[in-house]
C-alpha positions as CSV (number, residue, x, y, z in Angstrom):
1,X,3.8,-2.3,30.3
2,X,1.8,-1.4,27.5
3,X,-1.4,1.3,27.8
4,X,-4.5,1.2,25.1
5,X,-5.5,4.2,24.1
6,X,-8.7,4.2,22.3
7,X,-9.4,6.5,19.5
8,X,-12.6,8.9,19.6
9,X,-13.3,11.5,16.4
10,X,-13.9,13.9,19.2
11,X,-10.0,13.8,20.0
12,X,-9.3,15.2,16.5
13,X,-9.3,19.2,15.4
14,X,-7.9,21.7,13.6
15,X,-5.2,21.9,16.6
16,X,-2.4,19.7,17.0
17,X,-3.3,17.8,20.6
18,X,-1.0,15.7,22.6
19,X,-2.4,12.3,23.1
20,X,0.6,10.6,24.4
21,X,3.8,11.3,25.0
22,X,7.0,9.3,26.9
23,X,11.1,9.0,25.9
24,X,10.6,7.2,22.6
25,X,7.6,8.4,20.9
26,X,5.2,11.4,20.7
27,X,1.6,11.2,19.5
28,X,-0.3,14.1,18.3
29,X,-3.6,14.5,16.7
30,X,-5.0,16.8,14.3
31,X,-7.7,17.2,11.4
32,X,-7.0,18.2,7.8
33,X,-9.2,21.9,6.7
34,X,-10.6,18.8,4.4
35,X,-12.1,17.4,7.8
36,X,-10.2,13.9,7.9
37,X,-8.9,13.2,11.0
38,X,-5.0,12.3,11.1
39,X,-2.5,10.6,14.1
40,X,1.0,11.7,13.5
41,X,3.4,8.9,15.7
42,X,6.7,10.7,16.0
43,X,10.4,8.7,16.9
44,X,13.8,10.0,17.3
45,X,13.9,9.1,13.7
46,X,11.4,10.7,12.0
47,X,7.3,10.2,11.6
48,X,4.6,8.4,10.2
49,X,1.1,10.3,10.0
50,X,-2.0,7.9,9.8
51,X,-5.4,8.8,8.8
52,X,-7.2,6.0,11.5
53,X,-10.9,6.9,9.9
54,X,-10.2,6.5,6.5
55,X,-8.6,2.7,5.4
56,X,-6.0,3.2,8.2
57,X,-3.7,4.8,5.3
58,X,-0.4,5.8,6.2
59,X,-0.8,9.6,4.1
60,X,3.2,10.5,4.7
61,X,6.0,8.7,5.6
62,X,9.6,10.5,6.8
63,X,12.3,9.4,8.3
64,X,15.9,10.7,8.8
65,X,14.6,14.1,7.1
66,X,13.8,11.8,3.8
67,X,10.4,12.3,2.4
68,X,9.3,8.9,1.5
69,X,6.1,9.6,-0.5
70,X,5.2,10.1,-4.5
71,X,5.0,13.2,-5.6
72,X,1.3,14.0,-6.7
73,X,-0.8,16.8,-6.4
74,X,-2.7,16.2,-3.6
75,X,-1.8,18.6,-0.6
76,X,-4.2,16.6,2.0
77,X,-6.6,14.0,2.2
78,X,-10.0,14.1,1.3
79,X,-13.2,11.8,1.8
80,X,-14.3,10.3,-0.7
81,X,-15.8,6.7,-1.6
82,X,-13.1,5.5,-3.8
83,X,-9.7,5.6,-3.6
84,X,-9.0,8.5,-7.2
85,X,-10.8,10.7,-4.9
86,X,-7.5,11.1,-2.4
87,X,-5.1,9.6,-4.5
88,X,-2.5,10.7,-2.2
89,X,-1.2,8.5,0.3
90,X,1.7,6.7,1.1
91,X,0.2,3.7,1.8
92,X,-2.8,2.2,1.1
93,X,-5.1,-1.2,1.2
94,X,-6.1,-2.0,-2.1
95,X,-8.9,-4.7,-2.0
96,X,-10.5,-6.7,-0.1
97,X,-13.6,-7.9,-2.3
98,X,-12.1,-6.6,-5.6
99,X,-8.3,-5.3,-6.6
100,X,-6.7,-3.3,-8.9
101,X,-7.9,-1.8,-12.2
102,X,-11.1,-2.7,-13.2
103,X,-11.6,-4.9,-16.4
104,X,-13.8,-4.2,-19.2
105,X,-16.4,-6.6,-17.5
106,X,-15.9,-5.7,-13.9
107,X,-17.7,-3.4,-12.2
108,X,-15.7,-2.7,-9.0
109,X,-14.1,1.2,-8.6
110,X,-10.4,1.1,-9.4
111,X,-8.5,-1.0,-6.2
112,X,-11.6,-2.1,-4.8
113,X,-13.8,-0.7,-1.5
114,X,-11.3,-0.4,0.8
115,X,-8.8,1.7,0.4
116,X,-11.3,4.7,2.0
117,X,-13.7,3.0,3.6
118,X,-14.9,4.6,6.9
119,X,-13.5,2.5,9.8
120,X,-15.9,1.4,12.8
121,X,-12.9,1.7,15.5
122,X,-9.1,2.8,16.2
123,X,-6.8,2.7,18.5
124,X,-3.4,2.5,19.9
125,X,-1.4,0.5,21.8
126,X,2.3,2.5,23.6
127,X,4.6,0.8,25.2
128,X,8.5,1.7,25.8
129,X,9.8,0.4,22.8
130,X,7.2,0.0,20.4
131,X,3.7,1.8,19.3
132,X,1.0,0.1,17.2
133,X,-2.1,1.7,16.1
134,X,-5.1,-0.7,14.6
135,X,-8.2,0.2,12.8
136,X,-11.3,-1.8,12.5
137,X,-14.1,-2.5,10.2
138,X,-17.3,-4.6,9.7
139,X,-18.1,-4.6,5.7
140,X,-21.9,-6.0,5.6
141,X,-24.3,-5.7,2.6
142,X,-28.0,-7.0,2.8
143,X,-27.6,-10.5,0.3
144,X,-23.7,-9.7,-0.4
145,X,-20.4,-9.8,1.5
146,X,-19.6,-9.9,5.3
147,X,-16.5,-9.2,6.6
148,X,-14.3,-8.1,9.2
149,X,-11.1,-6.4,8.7
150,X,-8.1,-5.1,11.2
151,X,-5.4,-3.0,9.0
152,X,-2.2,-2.3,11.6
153,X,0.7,-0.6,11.6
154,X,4.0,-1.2,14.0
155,X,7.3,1.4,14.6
156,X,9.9,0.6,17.1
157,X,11.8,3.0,19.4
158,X,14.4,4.5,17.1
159,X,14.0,3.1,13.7
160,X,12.6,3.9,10.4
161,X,11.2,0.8,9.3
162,X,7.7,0.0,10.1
163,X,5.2,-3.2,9.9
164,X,2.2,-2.8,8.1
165,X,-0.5,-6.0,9.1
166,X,-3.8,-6.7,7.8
167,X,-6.3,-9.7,9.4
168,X,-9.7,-10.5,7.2
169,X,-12.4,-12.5,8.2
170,X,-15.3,-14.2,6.4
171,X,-18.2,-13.2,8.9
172,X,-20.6,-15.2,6.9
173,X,-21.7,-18.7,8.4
174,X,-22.3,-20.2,5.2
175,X,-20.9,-18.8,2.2
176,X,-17.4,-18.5,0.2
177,X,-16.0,-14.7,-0.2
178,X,-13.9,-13.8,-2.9
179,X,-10.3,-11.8,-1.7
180,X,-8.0,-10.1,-3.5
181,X,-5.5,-7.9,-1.6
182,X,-2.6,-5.7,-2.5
183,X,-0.2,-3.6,-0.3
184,X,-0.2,-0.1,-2.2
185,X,3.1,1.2,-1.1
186,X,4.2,4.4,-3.0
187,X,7.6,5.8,-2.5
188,X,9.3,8.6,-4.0
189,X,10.9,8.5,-7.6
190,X,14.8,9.8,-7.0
191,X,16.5,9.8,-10.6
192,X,19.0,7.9,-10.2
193,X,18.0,5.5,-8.0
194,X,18.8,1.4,-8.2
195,X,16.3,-1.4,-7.5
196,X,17.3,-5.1,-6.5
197,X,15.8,-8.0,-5.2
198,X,16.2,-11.8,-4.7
199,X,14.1,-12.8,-7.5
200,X,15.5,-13.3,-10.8
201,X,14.6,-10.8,-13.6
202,X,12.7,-13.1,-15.5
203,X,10.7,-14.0,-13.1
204,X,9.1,-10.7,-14.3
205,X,6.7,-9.9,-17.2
206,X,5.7,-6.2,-18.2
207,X,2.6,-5.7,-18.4
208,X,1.0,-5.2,-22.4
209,X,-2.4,-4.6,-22.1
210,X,-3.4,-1.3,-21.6
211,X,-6.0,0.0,-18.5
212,X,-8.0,2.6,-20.1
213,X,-7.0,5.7,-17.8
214,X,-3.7,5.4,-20.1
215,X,-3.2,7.7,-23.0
216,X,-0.2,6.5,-24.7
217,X,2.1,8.2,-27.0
218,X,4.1,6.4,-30.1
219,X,6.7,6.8,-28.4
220,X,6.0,5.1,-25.2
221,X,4.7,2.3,-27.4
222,X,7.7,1.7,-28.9
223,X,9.7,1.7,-25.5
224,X,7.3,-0.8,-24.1
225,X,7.7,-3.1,-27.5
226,X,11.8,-2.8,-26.8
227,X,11.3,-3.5,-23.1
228,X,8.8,-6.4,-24.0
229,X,11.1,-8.2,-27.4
230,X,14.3,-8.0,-25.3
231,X,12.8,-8.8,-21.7
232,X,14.4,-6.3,-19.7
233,X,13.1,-5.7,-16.2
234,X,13.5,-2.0,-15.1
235,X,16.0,-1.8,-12.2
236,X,17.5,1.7,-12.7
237,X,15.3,5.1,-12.8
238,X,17.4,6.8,-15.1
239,X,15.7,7.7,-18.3
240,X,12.2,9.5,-16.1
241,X,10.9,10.7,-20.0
242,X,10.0,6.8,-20.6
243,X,8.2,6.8,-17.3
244,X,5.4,9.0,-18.9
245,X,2.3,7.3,-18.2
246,X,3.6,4.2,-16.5
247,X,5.6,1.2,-16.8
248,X,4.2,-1.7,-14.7
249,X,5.9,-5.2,-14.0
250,X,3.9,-8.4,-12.6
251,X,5.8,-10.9,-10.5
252,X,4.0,-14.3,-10.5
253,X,4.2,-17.4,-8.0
254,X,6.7,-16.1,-6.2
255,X,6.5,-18.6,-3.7
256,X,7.9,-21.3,-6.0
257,X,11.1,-18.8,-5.9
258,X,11.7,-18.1,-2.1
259,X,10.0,-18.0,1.1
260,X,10.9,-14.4,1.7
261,X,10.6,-11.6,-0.7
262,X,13.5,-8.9,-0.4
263,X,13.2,-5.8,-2.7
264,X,15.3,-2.8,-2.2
265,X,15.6,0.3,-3.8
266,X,19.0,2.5,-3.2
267,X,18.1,6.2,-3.5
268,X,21.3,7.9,-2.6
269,X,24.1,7.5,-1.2
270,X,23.0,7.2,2.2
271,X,19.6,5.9,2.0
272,X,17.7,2.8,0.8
273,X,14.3,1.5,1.2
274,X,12.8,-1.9,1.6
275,X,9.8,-3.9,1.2
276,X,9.9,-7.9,2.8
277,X,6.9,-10.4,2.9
278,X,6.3,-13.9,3.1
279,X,5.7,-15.6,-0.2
280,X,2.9,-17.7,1.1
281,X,1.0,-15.0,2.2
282,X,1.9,-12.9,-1.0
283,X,2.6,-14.8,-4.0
284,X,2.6,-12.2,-6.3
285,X,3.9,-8.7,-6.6
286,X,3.2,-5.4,-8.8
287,X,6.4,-2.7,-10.0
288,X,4.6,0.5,-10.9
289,X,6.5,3.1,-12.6
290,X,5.8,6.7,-13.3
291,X,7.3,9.9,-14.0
292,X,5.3,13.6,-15.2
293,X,5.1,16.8,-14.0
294,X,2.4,15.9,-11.6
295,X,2.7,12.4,-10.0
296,X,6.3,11.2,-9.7
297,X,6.3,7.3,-7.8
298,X,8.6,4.2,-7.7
299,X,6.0,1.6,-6.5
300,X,9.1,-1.1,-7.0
301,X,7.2,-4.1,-5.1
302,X,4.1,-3.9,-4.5
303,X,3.4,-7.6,-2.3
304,X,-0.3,-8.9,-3.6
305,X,-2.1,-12.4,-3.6
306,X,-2.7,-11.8,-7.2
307,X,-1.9,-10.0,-10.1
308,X,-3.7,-5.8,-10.6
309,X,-5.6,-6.5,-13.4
310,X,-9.6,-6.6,-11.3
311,X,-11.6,-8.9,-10.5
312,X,-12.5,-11.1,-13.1
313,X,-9.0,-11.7,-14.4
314,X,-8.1,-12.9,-11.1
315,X,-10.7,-15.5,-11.3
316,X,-9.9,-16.4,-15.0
317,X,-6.1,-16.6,-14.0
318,X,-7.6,-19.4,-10.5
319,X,-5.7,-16.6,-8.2
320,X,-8.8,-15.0,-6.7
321,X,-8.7,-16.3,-3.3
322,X,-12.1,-17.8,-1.9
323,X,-12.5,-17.5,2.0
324,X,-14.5,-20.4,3.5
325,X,-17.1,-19.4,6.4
326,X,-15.4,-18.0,9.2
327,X,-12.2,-18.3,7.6
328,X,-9.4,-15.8,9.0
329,X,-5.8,-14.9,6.4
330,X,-3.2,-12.5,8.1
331,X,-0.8,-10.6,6.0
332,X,2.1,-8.3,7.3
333,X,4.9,-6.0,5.0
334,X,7.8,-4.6,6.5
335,X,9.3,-1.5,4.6
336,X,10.9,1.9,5.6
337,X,14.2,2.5,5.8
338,X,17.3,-0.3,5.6
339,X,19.6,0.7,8.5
């Protein structure tokens, strides 16, 4: 048996409330002093804490008493209209219309209008075994883009991996829509800690341009050039003052490679973390790297339908997707822990 529960901001103060409660999960709601509302879903293994209003982003992720999350400097969520304004989260939607950073000719805010968009609806659905919580939105502009989108997010009774979902419609009866979508998944940088996947290392390039919120030192220059010349794909987090702004890796056409994408990155000695998506729904995927005194992240595979360099690159590169009239695309990620 499953039971709905529907969402209302009127369930959500400055008090931790109850909403549901049986032998495998407890729900409670709450709002941040910043006035977002948050739903924390609680297993035998740990939590997730959603923010149902706001992009359904997942803002913390922690499971067997490991902190999943980046370290940054942001101590709650905030609103806000794009997505530096609560740059945060654990988990985010970068997209739909626009992705990524913004190119010298685009005009989108850095990883599109999502990411904090105020959503129309939320709910969840409890059953023994599993709980799934779904978020809706309608995105409609007078002569401009019409869409519907349903970001969702799945944990089973006792585990600590999770399934993140996203459906998108074109509402519009007669016109194309352009969609760019990335899963922004930002885990925790552990020195020390090993990456591996099933795609070759060369199926990797580093990215060379750079976005124009980097400052970068000589020194950092000359680490990219080495990394760059000698082709080296970053697997091993063990040298955090090269990580100072960033170090980001594009994966193209990863389809052509395999049908499932497996990334994992071994923290310790008794956890690991995973990313997995179909190919066909995500043919590309973003590494982003970063280590200074306030933001500390391992973003080691970021799934994507094309590559984060905005709008217009896409659409040079023939990767920007175009959804026909009433045409519905349906994306899911698991991640979390490897048992």
């Amino acid at each position: 048996m499953t039971t709905k529960i529907n969402l209302d901001k009127h369930f959500f103060n400055t008090h931790e409330r109850i909403v549901a409660q049986n032998d495998a999960f407890k729900i409670i709601s709450f709002k941040y002093s910043s006035s977002v509302e948050a739903l924390k879903i609680i297993n035998s293994r740990g939590y997730l804490i959603f923010l149902p209003f706001e992009g359904l982003m997942i803002w913390d992720a922690v499971f067997d008493g490991l902190d999943l999350k980046m370290a940054n400097p942001f101590t709650q969520p905030y609103p806000g209209t794009k997505i530096t304004d609560s740059y945060g989260a654990f988990q985010f939607h970068s997209g739909l219309l626009a992705n990524g950073n913004p190119g010298p000719t685009d005009t989108h805010n850095p990883h599109g209008e999502f990411p904090l968009s105020s959503m129309d609806s939320s709910y969840i659905e409890i059953s023994d075994d599993t709980v799934t919580i779904r978020s809706q939105k309608e995105y409609v502009k007078g002569f401009g883009f019409h869409y519907f989108a349903e970001p969702a997010v799945t944990l089973n009774a006792g585990q600590a991996s999770f399934r993140i979902t996203m459906t998108v419609q074109n509402l519009s009866k007669f016109e194309e829509m352009p969609l760019q979508y990335l899963v922004h998944l930002n885990y925790k940088f552990i020195k020390g800690a090993k990456i591996t996947q099933n795609i070759p290392d060369d199926s990797f390039q580093l990215r060379t341009t750079v976005p124009e919120h980097i400052h970068p030192k000589s020194e950092w220059l000359k680490y990219m050039s080495s990394l760059n010349n000698e082709k080296i794909l970053v697997n091993e987090l063990n040298d955090t003052q090269h990580f100072n702004p960033e170090i980001v890796y594009f994966g193209d056409e990863l389809n052509k490679i395999t049908n499932i994408a497996k990334f994992r990155m071994i923290m310790d000695d008794q956890h690991q973390v995973k990313v997995e998506f179909n190919t066909k729904e995500f043919p590309n995927v973003t590494r982003w790297l970063m280590y200074n005194p306030d933001i500390q992240v391992a973003a080691f595979a970021l799934p994507a339908t094309c590559r984060t360099e905005g709008y217009t690159a896409a659409k040079e590169a023939d990767t920007l997707i175009m959804l026909k009239p009433q045409e519905i695309r349906h994306f899911q990620v698991v991640t979390g822990l490897q048992d």
